[in-house]
Every structure is written in C-alpha cells, then in structure tokens.
C-alpha positions as MATLAB code, in Angstrom:
seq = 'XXXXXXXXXXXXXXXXXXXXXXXXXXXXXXXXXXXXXXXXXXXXXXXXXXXXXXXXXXXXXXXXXXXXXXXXXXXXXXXXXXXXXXXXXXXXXXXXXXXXXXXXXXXXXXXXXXXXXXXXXXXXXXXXXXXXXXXXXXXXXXXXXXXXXXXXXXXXXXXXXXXXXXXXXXXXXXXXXXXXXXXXXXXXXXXXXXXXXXXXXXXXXXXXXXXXXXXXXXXXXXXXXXXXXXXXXXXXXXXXXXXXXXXXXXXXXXXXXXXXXXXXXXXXXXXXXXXXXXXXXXXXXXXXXXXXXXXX';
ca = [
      -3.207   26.319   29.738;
      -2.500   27.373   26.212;
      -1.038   23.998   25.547;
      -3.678   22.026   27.047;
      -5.974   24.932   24.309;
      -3.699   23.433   21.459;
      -4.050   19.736   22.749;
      -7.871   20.059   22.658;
      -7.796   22.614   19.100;
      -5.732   20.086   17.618;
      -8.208   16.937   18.423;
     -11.524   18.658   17.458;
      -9.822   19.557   13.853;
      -8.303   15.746   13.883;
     -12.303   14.658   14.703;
     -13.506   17.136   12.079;
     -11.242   15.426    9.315;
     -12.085   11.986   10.503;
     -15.553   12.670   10.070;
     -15.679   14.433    6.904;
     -12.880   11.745    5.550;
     -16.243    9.201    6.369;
     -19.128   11.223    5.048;
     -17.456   11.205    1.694;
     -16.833    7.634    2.000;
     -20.107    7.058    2.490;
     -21.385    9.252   -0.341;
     -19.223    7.272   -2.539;
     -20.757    3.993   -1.119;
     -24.054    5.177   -1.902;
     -22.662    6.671   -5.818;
     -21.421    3.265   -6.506;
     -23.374    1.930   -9.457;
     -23.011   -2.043  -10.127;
     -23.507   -3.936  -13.795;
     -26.059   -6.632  -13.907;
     -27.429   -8.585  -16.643;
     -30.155  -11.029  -15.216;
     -30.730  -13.688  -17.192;
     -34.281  -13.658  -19.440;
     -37.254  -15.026  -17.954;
     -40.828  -16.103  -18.817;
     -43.152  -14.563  -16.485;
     -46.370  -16.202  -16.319;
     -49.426  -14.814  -16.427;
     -52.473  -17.389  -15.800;
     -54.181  -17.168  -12.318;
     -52.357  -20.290  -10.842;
     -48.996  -18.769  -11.176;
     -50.443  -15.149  -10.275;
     -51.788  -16.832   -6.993;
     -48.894  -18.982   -6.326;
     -46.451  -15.243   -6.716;
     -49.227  -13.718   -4.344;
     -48.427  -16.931   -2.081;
     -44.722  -16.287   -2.132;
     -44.793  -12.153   -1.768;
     -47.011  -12.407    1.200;
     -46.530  -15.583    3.596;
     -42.420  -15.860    2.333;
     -40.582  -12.966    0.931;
     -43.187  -10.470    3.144;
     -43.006   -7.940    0.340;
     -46.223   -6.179    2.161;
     -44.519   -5.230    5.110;
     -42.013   -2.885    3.787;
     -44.025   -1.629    0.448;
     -47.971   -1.530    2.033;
     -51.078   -2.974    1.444;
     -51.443   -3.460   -2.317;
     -47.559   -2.877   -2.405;
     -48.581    1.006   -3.010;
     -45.369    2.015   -1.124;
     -45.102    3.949    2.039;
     -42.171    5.411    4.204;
     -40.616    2.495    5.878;
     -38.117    4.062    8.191;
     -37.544    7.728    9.602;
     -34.880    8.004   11.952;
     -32.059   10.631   12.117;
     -29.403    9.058   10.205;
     -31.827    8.399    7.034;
     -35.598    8.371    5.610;
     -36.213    5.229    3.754;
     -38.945    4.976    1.468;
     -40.331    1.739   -0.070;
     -41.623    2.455   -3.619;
     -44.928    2.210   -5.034;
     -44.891   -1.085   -6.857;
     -47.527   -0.361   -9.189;
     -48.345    0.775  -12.445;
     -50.238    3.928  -10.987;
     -49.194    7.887  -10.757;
     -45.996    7.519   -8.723;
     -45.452    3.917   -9.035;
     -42.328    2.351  -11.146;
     -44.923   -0.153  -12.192;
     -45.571    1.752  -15.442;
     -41.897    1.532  -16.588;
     -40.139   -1.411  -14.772;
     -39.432   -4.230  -17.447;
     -39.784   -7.694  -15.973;
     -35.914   -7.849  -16.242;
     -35.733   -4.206  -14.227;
     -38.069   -6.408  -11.382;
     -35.801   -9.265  -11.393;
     -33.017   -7.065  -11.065;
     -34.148   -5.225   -8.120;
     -35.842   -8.140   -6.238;
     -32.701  -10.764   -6.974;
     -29.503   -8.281   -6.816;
     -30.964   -5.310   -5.426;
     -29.824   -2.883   -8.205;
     -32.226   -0.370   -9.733;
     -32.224    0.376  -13.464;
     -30.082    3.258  -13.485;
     -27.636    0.645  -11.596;
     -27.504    2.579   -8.464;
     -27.862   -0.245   -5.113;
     -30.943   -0.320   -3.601;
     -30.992    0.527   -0.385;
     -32.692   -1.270    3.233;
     -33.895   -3.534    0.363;
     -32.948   -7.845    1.574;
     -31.393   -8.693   -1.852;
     -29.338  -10.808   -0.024;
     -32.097  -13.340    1.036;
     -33.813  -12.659   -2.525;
     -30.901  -13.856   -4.462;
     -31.463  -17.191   -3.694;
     -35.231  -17.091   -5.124;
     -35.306  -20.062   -7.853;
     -36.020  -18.726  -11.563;
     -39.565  -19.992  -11.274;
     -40.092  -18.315   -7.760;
     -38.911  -15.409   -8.569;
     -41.178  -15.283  -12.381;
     -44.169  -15.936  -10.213;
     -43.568  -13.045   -7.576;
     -42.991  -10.413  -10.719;
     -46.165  -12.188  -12.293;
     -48.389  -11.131   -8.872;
     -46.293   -7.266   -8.465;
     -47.782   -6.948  -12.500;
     -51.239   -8.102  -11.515;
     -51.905   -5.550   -8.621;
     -54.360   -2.850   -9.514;
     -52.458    0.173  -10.391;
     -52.550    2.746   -7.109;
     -51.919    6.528   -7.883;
     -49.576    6.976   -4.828;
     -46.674    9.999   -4.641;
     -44.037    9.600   -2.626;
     -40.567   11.514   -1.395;
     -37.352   10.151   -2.662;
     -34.908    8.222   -0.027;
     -32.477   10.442    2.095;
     -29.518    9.648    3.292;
     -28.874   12.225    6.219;
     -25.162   13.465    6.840;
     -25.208   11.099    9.743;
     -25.943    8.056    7.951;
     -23.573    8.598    5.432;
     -20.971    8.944    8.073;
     -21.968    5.710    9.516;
     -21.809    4.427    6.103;
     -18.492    5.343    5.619;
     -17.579    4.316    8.930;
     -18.630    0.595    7.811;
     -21.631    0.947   11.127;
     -24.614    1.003    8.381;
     -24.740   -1.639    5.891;
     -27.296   -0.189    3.588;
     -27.209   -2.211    0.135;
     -27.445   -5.567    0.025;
     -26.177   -4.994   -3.866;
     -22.039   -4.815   -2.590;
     -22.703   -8.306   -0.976;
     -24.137  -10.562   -3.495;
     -22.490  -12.291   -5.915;
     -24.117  -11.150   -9.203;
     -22.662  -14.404  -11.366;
     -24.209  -16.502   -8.810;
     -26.364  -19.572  -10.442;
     -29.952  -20.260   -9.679;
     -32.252  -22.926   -9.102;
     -34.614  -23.484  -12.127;
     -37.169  -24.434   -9.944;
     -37.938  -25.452   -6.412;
     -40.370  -27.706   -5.690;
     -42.003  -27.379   -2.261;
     -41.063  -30.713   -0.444;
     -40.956  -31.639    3.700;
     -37.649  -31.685    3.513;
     -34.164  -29.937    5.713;
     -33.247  -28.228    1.812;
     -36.394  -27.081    1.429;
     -36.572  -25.698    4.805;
     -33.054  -24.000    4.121;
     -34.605  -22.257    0.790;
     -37.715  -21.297    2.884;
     -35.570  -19.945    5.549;
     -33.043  -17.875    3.281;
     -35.842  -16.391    0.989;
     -38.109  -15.753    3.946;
     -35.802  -13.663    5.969;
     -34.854  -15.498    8.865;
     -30.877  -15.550    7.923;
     -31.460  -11.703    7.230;
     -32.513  -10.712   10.915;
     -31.240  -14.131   12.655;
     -28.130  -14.390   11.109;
     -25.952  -16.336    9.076;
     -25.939  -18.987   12.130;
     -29.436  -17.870   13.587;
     -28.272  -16.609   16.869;
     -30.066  -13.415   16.625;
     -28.862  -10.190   18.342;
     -29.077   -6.960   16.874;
     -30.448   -6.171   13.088;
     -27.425   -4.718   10.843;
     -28.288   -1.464    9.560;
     -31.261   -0.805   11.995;
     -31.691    1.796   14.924;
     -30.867    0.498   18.228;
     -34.098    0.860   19.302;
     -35.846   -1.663   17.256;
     -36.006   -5.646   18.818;
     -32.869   -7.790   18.961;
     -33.725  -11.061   16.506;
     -34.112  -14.043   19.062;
     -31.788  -17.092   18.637;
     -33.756  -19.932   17.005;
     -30.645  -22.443   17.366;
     -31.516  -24.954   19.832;
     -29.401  -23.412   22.073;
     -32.269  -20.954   22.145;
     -35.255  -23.366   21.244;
     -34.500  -26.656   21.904;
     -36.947  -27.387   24.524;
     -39.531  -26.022   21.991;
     -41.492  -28.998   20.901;
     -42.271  -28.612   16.750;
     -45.857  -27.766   18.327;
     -44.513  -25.166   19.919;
     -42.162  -23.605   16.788;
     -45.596  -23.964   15.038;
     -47.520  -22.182   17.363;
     -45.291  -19.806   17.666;
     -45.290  -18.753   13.346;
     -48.730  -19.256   13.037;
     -50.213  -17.370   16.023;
     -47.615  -15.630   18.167;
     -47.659  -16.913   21.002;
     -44.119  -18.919   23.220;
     -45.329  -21.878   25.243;
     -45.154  -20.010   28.024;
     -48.370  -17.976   26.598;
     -46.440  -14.488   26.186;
     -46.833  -12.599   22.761;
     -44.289  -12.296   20.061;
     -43.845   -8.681   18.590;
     -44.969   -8.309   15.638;
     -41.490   -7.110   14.193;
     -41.102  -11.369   14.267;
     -43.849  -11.370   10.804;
     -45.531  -13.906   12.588;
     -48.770  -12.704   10.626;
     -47.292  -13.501    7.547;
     -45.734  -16.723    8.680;
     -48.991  -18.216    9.582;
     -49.939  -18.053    6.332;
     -47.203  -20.529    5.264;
     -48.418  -23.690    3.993;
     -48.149  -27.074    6.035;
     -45.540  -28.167    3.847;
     -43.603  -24.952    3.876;
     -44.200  -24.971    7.899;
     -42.643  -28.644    8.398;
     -39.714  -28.011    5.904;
     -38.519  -24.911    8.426;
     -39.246  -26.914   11.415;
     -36.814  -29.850    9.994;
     -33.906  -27.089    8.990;
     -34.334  -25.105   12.659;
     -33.787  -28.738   14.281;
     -31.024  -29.908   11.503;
     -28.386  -26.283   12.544;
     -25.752  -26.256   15.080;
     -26.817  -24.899   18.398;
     -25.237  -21.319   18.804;
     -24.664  -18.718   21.755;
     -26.963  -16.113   21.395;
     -26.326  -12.778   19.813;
     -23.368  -14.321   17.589;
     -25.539  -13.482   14.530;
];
C-alpha cells in the first residue's frame, strides 16, 4: 500500500508540473508581441467607396457578427477556458475609434496585431490577410464612417484553463503567429465571375477559416466543443447540389431537402452577396478536389 501511495503521490506532482510547465507556455504565447509595418494607404472617403467598405464588412468579411450592430462591440464568447470580447469599433466613450490610425486598422484587420504589438486574439487575420490594398482601404473607410457609440466594455481574459490549452498547442488563439507579415498584396481586385475571384471571396469571407484549408469541415480550431462542426462543401459533400441549390442555400438557408441551416453558417450575411460575388464562389466550390469530411 505505501508504494502504490508513492506511485499515485508521485503522478499527481508529475501532472501538477506538466500543467503548470503549459500554463506558462501559454502565458508566454499570449506575451508574445510581433513587429509590423503595413505598408501606407489612401483611405477613401467619398460615399461610393464608404458604401462599397460597408458592402465588404457586412455580406464578406461579416465584421457585424463578432463586433455588433454598428460594430459597437459586445462579448463574443464566454466559456470557461476564456471571455472574449470584440471591441467597440468606434470613435465613441470606450471605442478605439478615437485613437486607431488608419495604419493601427490595417494592422489589426490584415495581421491581427494591435498597436502595442500584442496578437489579437479569436480575431480571423488569417482570412483578412489576403484582403487586396483597395479592399481593405474601403473596409477602414466604412469602420471611420460609423456614428461614434459610447459603449464600455471588460478587457479579454484568458482563464488559467485556456492558457493551459494554449500552451498545450489545443487553442489556437492568434491568428498573428500564422501569417506571414512580408506577405505581398493585391493592389486591387476587381469583382469578376470567375474560379480566382471565387477563391479571394472564399478566403476573405471565411469559409477556409471554419471549412478548412481543403473545405472538409469538422470541428472549428479554437472553439468549444459545443458549437456546430463546419459542413464539408467539397463535392464529396455537395456534389449533388445543383448551383441552384448552393445558391439557395447562402441566400436563404435552406438544403434542398427544405431543412434549415444554423445560423452559425452566416447565411444572413451571405445573401447579401452580390450576383457576381455569388457565381464566382459557386465556380471555386465546383473547381476544389472532393475531400472526406472532417479532414479540415
């Protein structure tokens, strides 16, 4: 018996050190501060470019979801291992409108750094950092033109259980670690019915981010297990869709068997896509390798 004590004293301190070894791991993850000069841009600020940002935050890069209606902020997540909170985007009391340059948007929006150079966190930089230089110009022209909304909110915590989870590699929480900051960008990109165009619509819209790389869906990265697995949109999962059907599905919600897509699929703000933008993602869903589902 006192052996079998020692056995078992000796594991809980070898679990103890193991998990403290990862929570400070994963507090330096989250200390790590990155260097990023984005490159100067001319934001615009007539109404067509203003609209054409609105177009893009809304129907594309679905800013609203995570920030809230006038992109006032609001707490996105609360689960145990963290509370994420998506900033006020405004110039109002609380917001980081009233001191964010237009280089301190691109770099948070594009390489998901904030201006002290800390990562941002639960923020898809990843997806972002393909925006084209006249995308992005347009999106920071809109975030400027919202009326300013005096809206406080708590700081994001990292609980001691995401941090361990974080050091334990099982939480990707920065997109900022991934990109490649030296990366070049697309001047512009012209909205055409095209497979590339479909790709850029697909990357900056999010479907890579909760699809995956290949579009097989499974689970989300970094999110509970209790939210929705992404679906695979390969046509190994939708190739008896007809492009009615894909259609249908983004701009109302509904399969063609008549069932109802969750709304954690943005299908509300993919109906707002424009015919063009629609067609170009139907082309690049049809033009990628068919892929067993849940291989991300």
């Amino acid at each position: 018996m006192r052996w079998f004590l020692r056995i078992i004293a000796g594991l809980v301190i070898l679990v103890v050190v193991v998990v403290a070894a990862l929570y400070i791991v994963g507090s330096a993850k989250l200390s790590r501060t990155y260097s990023v000069a984005e490159p100067a841009l001319a934001v615009p600020n007539d109404s067509a470019s203003i609209a054409r940002g609105r177009h893009l935050t809304v129907a594309l890069t679905k800013c609203a979801d995570c920030h809230g209606a006038g992109l006032a902020g609001k707490i996105f997540l609360n689960a145990p291992p963290f509370i994420i909170v998506a900033p006020n985007l405004t110039r109002g009391n609380g917001g980081v409108g009233a001191t964010f340059s237009d280089s301190d948007y691109a770099r948070a929006i594009r390489d998901g750094v904030a201006p002290d150079g800390h990562g941002l966190l639960v923020m898809p930089a990843a997806d972002f950092a393909y925006l084209s230089d006249a995308d992005l110009a347009d999106i920071i022209a809109y975030v400027k033109s919202e009326p300013a909304v005096d809206h406080r909110l708590p700081a994001t915590v990292i609980r001691p259980l995401g941090r361990i989870l974080l050091g334990a590699g099982l939480l990707p929480m920065s997109d900022a670690a991934s990109i490649d900051h030296t990366m070049t960008h697309s001047a512009a990109m012209a909205p055409a019915d095209t497979v590339g165009y479909g790709h850029y619509v697909a990357r900056i819209g999010g479907c890579l981010g909760c699809h995956g790389a290949g579009l097989s869906g499974g689970a989300i990265p970094g999110l509970p297990p209790s939210f929705p697995k992404a679906q695979n949109i390969t046509p190994a999962g939708i190739g008896k869709w007809s492009d009615a059907d894909i259609v249908r599905a983004l701009r109302v919600g509904k399969r063609p068997d008549g069932s109802t897509i969750d709304t954690f699929m943005p299908w509300p703000d993919t109906a707002l896509m424009s015919d063009t933008e629609m067609s170009a993602l139907v082309k690049y869903l049809r033009s990628v390798p068919a892929r067993p589902s849940g291989t991300r």
